[in-house]
C-alpha positions in Angstrom: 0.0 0.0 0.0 1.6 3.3 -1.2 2.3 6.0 1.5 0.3 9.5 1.5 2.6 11.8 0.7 4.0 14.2 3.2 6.0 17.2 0.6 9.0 19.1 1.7 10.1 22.2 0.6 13.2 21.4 -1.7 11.0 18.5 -3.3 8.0 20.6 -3.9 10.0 23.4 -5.8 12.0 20.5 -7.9 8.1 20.0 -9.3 6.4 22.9 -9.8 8.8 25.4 -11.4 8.7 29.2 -10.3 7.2 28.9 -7.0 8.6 32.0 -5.1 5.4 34.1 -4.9 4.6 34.0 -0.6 0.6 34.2 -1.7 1.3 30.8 -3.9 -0.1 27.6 -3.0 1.6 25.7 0.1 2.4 22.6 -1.7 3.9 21.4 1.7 1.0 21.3 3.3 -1.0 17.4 3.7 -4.8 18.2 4.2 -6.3 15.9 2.1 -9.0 14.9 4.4 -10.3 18.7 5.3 -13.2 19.9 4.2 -13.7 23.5 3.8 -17.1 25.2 4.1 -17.5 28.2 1.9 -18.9 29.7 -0.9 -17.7 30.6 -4.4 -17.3 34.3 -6.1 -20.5 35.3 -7.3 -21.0 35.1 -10.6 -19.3 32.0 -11.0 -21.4 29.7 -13.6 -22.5 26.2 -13.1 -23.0 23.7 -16.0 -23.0 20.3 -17.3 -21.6 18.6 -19.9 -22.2 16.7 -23.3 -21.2 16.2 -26.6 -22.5 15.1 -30.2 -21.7 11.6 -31.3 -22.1 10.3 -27.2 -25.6 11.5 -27.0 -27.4 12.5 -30.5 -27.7 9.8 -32.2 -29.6 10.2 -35.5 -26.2 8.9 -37.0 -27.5 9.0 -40.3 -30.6 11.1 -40.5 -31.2 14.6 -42.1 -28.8 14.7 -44.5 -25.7 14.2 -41.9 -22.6 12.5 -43.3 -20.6 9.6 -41.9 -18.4 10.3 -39.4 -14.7 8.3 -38.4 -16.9 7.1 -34.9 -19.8 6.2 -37.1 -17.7 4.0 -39.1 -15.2 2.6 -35.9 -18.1 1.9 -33.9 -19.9 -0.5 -36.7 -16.6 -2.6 -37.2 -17.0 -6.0 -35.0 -14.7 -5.8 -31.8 -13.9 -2.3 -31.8 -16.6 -1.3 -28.9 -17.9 -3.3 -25.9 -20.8 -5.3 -26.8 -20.2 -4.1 -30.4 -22.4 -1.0 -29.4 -22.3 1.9 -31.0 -23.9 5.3 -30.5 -26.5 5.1 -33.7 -29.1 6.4 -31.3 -28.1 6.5 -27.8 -30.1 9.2 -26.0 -31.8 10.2 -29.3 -30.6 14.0 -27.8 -31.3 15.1 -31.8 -34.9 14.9 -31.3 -34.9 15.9 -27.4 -34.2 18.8 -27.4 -36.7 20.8 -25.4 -37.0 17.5 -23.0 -33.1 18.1 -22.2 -32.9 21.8 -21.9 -36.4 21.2 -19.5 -33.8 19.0 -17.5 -30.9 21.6 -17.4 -33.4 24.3 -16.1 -34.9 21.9 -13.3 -31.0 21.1 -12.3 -30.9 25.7 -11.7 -27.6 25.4 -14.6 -25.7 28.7 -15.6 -24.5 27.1 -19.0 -24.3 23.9 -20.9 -21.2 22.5 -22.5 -22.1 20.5 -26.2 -20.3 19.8 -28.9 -21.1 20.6 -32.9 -21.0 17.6 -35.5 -19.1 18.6 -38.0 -20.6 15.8 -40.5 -23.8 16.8 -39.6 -23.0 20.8 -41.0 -20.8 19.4 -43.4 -21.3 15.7 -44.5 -17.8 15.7 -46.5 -16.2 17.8 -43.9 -16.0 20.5 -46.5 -17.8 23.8 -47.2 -17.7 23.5 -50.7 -19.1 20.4 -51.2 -22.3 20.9 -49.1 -23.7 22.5 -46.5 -26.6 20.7 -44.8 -29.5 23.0 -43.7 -31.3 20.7 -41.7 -27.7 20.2 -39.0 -27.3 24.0 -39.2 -31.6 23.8 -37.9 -30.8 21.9 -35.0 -28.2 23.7 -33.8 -29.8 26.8 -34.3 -33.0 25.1 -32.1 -30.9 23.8 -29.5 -28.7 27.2 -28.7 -32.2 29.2 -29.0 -33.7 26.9 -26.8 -31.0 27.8 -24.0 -31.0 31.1 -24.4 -34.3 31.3 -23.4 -34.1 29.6 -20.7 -30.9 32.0 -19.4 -28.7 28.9 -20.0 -25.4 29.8 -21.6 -24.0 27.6 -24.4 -20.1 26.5 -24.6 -20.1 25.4 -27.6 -16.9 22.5 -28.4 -16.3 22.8 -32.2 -14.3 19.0 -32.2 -15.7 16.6 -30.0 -13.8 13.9 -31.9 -16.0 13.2 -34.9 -14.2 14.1 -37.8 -16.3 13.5 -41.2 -15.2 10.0 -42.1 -14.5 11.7 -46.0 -11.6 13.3 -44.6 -9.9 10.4 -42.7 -10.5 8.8 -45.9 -9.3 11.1 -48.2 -6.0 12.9 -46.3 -5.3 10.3 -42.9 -7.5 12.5 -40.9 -4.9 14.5 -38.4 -2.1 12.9 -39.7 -2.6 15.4 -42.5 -1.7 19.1 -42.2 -4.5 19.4 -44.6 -6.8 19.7 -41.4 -6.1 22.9 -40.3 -7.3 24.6 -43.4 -10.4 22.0 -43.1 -11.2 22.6 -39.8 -10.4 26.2 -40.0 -13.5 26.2 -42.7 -15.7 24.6 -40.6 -15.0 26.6 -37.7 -15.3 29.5 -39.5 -18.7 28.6 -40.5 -20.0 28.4 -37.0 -19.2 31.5 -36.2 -20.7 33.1 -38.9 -24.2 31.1 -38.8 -23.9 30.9 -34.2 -21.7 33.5 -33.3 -24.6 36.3 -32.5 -25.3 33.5 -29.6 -22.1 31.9 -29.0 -20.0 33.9 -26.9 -17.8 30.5 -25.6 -16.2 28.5 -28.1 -13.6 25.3 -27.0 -11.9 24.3 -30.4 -10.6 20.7 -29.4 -11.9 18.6 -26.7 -9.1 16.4 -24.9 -6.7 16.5 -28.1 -4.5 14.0 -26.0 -7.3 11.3 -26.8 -7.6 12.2 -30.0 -3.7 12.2 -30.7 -3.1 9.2 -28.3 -6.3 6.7 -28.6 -7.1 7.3 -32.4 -3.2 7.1 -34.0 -1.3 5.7 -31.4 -3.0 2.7 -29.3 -5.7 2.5 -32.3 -8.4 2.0 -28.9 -10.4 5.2 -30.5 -11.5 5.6 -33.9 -9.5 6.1 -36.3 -8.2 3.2 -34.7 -4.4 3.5 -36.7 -1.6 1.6 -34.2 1.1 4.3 -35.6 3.7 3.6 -32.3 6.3 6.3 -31.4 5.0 8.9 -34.4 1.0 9.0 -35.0 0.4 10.6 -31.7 3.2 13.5 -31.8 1.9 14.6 -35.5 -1.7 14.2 -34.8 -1.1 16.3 -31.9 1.5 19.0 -34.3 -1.5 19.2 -36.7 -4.4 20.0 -34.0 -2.6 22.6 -32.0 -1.7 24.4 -35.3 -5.3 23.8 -36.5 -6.3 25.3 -32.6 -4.4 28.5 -33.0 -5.3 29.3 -36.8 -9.5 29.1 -35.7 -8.1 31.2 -32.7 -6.9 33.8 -35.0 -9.8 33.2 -37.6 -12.1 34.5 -34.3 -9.8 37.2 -33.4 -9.2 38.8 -36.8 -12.5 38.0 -38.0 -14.9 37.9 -35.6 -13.7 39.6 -32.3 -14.7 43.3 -32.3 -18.6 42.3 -33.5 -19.6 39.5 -31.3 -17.3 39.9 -28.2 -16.9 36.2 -28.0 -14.0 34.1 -26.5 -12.0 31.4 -27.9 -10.3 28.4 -25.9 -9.2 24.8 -26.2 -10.3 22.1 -23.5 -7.4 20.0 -22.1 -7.8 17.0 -19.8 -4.8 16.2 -17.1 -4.8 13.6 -14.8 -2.6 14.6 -11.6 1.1 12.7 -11.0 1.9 12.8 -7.3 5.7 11.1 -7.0 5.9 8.0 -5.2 8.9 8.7 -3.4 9.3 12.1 -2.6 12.8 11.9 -1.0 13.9 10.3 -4.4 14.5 12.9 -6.9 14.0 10.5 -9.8 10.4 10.2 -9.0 9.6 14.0 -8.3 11.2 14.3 -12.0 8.9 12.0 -13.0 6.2 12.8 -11.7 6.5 16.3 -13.3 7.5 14.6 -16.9 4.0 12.7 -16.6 2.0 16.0 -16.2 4.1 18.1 -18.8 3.3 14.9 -21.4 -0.3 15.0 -20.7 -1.1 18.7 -20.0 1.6 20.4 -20.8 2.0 19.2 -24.6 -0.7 21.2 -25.4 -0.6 24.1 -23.2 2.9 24.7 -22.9 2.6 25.7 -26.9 -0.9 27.6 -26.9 0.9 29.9 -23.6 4.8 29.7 -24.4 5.2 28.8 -28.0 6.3 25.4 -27.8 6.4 22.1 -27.2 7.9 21.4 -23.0 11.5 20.9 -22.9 11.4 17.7 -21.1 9.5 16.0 -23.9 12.0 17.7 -26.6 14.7 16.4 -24.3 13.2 12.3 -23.9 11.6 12.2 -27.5 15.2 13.9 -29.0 17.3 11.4 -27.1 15.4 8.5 -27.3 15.2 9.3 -31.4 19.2 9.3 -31.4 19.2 6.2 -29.8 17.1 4.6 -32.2 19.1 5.8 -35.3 16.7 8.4 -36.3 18.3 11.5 -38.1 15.7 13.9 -36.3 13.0 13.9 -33.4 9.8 11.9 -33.5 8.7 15.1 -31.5 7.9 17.4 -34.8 9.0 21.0 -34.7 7.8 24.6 -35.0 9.3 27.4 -36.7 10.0 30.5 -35.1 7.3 31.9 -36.8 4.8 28.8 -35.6 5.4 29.7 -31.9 5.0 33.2 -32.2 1.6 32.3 -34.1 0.1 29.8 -31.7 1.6 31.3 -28.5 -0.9 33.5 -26.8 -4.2 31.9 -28.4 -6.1 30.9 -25.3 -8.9 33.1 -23.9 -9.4 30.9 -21.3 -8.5 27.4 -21.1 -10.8 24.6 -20.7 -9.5 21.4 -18.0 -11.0 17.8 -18.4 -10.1 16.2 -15.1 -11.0 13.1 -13.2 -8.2 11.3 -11.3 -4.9 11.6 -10.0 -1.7 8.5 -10.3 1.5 7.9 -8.0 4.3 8.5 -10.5 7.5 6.4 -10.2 10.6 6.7 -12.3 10.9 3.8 -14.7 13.4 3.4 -17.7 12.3 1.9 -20.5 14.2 0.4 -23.7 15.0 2.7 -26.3 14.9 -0.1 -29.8 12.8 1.5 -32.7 10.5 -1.2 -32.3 9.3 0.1 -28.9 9.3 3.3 -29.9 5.6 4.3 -28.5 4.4 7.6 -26.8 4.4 5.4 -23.3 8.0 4.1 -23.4 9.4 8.0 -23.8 8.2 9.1 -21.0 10.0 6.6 -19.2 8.0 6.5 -16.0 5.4 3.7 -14.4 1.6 5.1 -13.1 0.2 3.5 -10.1 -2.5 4.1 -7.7 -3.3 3.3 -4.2 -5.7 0.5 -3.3 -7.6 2.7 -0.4 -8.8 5.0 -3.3 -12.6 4.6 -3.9 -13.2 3.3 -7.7 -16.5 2.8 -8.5 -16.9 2.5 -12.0 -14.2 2.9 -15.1 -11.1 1.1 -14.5 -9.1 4.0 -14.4 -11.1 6.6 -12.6 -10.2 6.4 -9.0 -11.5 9.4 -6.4 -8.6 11.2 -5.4 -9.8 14.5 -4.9 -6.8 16.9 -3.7 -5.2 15.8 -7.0 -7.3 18.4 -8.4 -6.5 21.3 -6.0 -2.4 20.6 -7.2 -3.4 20.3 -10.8 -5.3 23.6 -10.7 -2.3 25.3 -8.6 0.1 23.4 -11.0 -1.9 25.6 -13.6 -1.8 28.9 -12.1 2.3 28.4 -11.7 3.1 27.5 -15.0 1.0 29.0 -17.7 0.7 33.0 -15.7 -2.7 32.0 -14.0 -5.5 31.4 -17.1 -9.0 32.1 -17.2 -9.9 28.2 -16.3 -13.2 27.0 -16.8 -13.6 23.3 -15.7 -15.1 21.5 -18.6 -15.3 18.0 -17.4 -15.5 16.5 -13.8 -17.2 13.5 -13.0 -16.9 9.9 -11.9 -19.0 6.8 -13.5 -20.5 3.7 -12.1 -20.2 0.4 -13.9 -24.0 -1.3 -12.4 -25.5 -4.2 -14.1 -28.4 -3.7 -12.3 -30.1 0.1 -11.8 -29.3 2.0 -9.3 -30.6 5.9 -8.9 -29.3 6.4 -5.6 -25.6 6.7 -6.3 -24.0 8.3 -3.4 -20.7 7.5 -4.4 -20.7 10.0 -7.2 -22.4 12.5 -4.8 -19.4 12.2 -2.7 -17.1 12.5 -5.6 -19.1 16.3 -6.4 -18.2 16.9 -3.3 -15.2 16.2 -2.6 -13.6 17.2 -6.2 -16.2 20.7 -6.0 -14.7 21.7 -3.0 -11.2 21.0 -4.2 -11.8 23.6 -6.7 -12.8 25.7 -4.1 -10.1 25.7 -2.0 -8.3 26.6 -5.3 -10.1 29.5 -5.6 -9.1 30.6 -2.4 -5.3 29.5 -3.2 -5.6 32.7 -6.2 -6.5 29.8 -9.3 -8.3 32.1 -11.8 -11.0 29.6 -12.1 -14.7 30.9 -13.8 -17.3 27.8 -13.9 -17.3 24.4 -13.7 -18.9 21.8 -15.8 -20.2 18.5 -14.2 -19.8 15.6 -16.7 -22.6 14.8 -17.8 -25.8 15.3 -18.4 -27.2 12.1 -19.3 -25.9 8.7 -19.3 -24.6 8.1 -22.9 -22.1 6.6 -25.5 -18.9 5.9 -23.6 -16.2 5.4 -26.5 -14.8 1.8 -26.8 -16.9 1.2 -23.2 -20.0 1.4 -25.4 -23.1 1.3 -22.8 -21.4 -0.2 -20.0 -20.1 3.0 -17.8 -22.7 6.0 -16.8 -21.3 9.4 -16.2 -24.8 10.4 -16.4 -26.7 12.8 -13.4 -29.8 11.5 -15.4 -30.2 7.8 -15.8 -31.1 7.1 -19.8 -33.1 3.6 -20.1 -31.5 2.9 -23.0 -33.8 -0.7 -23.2 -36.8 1.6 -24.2 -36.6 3.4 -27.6 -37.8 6.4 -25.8 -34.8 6.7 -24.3 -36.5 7.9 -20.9 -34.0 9.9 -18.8 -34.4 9.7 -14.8 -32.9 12.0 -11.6 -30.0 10.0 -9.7 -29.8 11.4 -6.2 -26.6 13.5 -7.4 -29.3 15.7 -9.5 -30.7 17.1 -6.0 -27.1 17.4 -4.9 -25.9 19.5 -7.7 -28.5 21.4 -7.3 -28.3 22.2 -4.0 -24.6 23.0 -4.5 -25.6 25.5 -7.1 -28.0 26.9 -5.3 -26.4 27.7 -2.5 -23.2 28.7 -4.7 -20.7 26.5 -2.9 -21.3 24.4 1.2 -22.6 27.0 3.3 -22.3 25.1 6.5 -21.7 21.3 7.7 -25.1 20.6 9.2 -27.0 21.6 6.0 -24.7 19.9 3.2 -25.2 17.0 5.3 -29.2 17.8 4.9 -28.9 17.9 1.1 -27.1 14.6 0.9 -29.7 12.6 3.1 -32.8 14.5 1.4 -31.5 13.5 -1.7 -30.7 9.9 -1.1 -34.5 9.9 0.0 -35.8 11.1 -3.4 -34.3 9.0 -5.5 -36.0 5.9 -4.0 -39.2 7.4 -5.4 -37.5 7.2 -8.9 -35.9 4.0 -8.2 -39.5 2.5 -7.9 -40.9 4.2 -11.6 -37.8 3.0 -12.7 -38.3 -0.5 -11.8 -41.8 -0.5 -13.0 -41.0 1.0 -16.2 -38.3 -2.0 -16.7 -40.6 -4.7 -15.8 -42.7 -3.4 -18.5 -40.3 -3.6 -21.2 -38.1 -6.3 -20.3 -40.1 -8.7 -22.8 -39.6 -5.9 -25.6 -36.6 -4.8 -25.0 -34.5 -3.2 -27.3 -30.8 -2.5 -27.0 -29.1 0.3 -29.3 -28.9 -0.6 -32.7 -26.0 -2.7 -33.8 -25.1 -2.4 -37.7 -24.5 -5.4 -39.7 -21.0 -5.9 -38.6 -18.4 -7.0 -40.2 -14.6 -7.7 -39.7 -11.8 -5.0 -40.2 -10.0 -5.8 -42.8 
């Protein structure tokens, strides 16, 4: 069982560069158990979260095209269950039910995500733009405003138009940027009077990682040691080119803002009297977070991953880098292009040093980094296999943020935890806890100086979970996804939330304690329709769609 780590001073500063500030964050300090009552700054917005292929559906309805999830999520083996997300929530024909949910839950905005196939079923202007995506959209961010909701709109939520994988080799191709640029470009001019929050990638380390190098997300390519590093060259260039599209473009008439959304797990070192493992521990968060925002707010990629990809290249008889380079006019170009920055987070990992062999054939993203991830076995995980609760990871991440990148407009744009329940189960306390703890994290970051604006609990609704299929809920609504209705139902953590944003933050011990058993209480109400409504249709009951499957070739 892994020690909790107790910091000292020379350690600490080895980690988190620049701390010298008296006002910073006390990284020496172990209070991982307190809980601190308080409120946030007013103003600060509340949301949830969602995006297009995970809760649509309508995959091929209305004139949308093929997208690459479309097409990896029909191939046999790919997804658990061989699911796929060709109607999930049926959220394209919901609208008014959802937003009706969003106002019952008191939400300042709602984070969603645009399909590009369904505006442009090539992926490009030219070719066609569809009318009938453009409508929905239109419906949906209409919809909010009038119910005082505030859309954050995520322009690339992963679903690339299938046309374009096809075609160029998707982000492998520097093609995208003038692609996505266009269809970018497009949504401000037809949503920009309403939008006033764009995110231009979501988690681009997923994209990068899972679709060119592991091959677990669609695309599904297995390119080891290079697809990830270009991927990722191509989407931050493709990031700060929209970014300047907005600013030159559109700034001065809608007042918007323009940011990406990057997710980072927290590495804690193992060992903090061994210097190896602080090191490491600090490479494992500058490969994750920093590869993306240490270009967007410096100019380029973090010198620790020039350094391990360089050397590592060398020693596998490469003439250059697998790490791919900017020019001097690159890094002036995307440095600076973040209006606020967007953070994905969920779970933390001890961080040990670990060298692994440098031979071209096990030449993969994982193997430079040369470090090992593990967690400790006391740390609640209740659902995905890799989402423990470790909620002062967060607090450090946030602080971590402030330190390196000149404190950022932050808006939290995913936080959540999932469940993995073969039977139903509305009263999940666990993830009520998890709001908790990981909501009041935040706060105490607040307090610590973080600059951070809203926070977005992920999600909504139960939905598509990637290569997971149907088998993890991140969902504060239940979806019966057995009824083609797609009926969505209040877990206890709906009243939780909801008292949390109601109250803006834990005004006091007695009454957060209230909301928690009140809401436990309600949700055995639900529990009961619930069951009744799954007795009902367990002798009709239909699954999501599977396509006629068929091996990859």
């Amino acid at each position: 069982m892994l020690p909790r780590c107790a910091f000292s001073v020379c350690h600490v500063l080895m980690l988190v560069l620049c701390l010298s500030a008296a006002e910073d964050f006390d990284w020496t300090k172990n209070d991982h158990g307190s809980f601190y009552y308080g409120t946030f700054p007013a103003g600060f917005s509340w949301g949830a979260g969602s995006s297009a292929y995970q809760t649509e559906g309508a995959w091929d309805k209305d004139g949308k095209g093929l997208s690459i999830w479309d097409v990896f999520s029909h191939k046999k083996g790919k997804i658990q269950q061989n699911e796929t997300g060709d109607s999930s929530c049926e959220g394209y024909y919901k609208v008014k039910d959802d937003v009706s949910l969003m106002k019952e839950l008191k939400l300042n905005h709602y984070r969603f995500s645009i399909s590009w196939p369904r505006l442009l079923p090539t992926g490009i202007k030219s070719d066609h733009i569809n009318e009938k995506g453009m409508q929905h959209y239109d419906q949906l961010i209409d919809h909010l405003l009038e119910n005082k909701i505030t859309p954050i709109v995520t322009l690339y939520h992963w679903d690339l138009p299938q046309v374009l994988q096809e075609k160029y080799g998707g982000w492998q191709n520097i093609s995208m940027v003038n692609h996505f640029n266009e269809f970018a470009n497009l949504c401000f001019e037809r949503f920009g009077n309403r939008v006033k929050y764009w995110i231009t990638f979501n988690n681009p380390w997923s994209v990068a990682v899972e679709g060119y190098e592991t091959g677990e997300h669609a695309p599904g390519l297995k390119l080891r040691g290079t697809g990830a590093y270009r991927a990722a060259h191509h989407i931050i260039k493709a990031h700060a080119k929209v970014w300047h599209t907005y600013d030159t473009q559109w700034r001065a008439k809608q007042k918007g803002l323009v940011g990406i959304s990057l997710s980072g797990d927290w590495g804690e070192p193992v060992d903090i009297s061994n210097q190896k493992d602080i090191e490491a521990a600090e490479r494992y968060v500058q490969f994750y977070l920093g590869w993306f925002a240490t270009p967007i707010f410096h100019g380029d990629y973090p010198q620790v991953m020039k350094d391990f990809i360089g050397r590592k290249s060398v020693q596998q008889g490469l003439g250059t880098s697998r790490l791919p380079t900017f020019s001097p006019q690159e890094k002036s170009y995307i440095k600076g292009t973040c209006d606020f920055l967007g953070v994905g987070h969920f779970t933390t990992r001890y961080i040990t040093q670990k060298n692994n062999p440098s031979s071209r054939s096990s030449s993969s993203y994982f193997s430079d980094r040369d470090l090992a991830e593990l967690v400790d076995p006391r740390w609640p995980d209740p659902g995905s296999e890799w989402l423990y609760s470790v909620p002062w990871g967060f607090r450090r991440l946030l602080n971590f943020i402030k330190t390196q990148y000149g404190n950022p407009m932050i808006y939290v744009t995913e936080n959540g935890v999932s469940e993995k329940m073969l039977c139903t189960e509305l009263c999940d306390d666990w993830r009520i806890q998890y709001y908790k703890d990981y909501i009041n994290e935040m706060l105490k970051a607040i307090k610590d100086g973080v600059n951070v604006k809203g926070y977005t609990a992920w999600s909504l609704l139960d939905k598509f979970e990637w290569d997971e299929g149907y088998s993890e809920r991140f969902g504060l609504y239940y979806v019966d996804f057995r009824n083609k209705n797609k009926p969505r139902y209040p877990k206890a953590s709906v009243q939780f939330y909801k008292r949390i944003i109601s109250s803006n933050g834990f005004p006091n011990q007695r009454e957060v304690e209230n909301w928690r058993r009140k809401a436990v209480e309600t949700c055995s109400s639900s529990n009961q329709l619930l069951a009744a409504a799954t007795r009902k249709s367990k002798e009709h009951a239909e699954l999501p769609k599977v396509w006629p499957v068929h091996d990859e070739v």
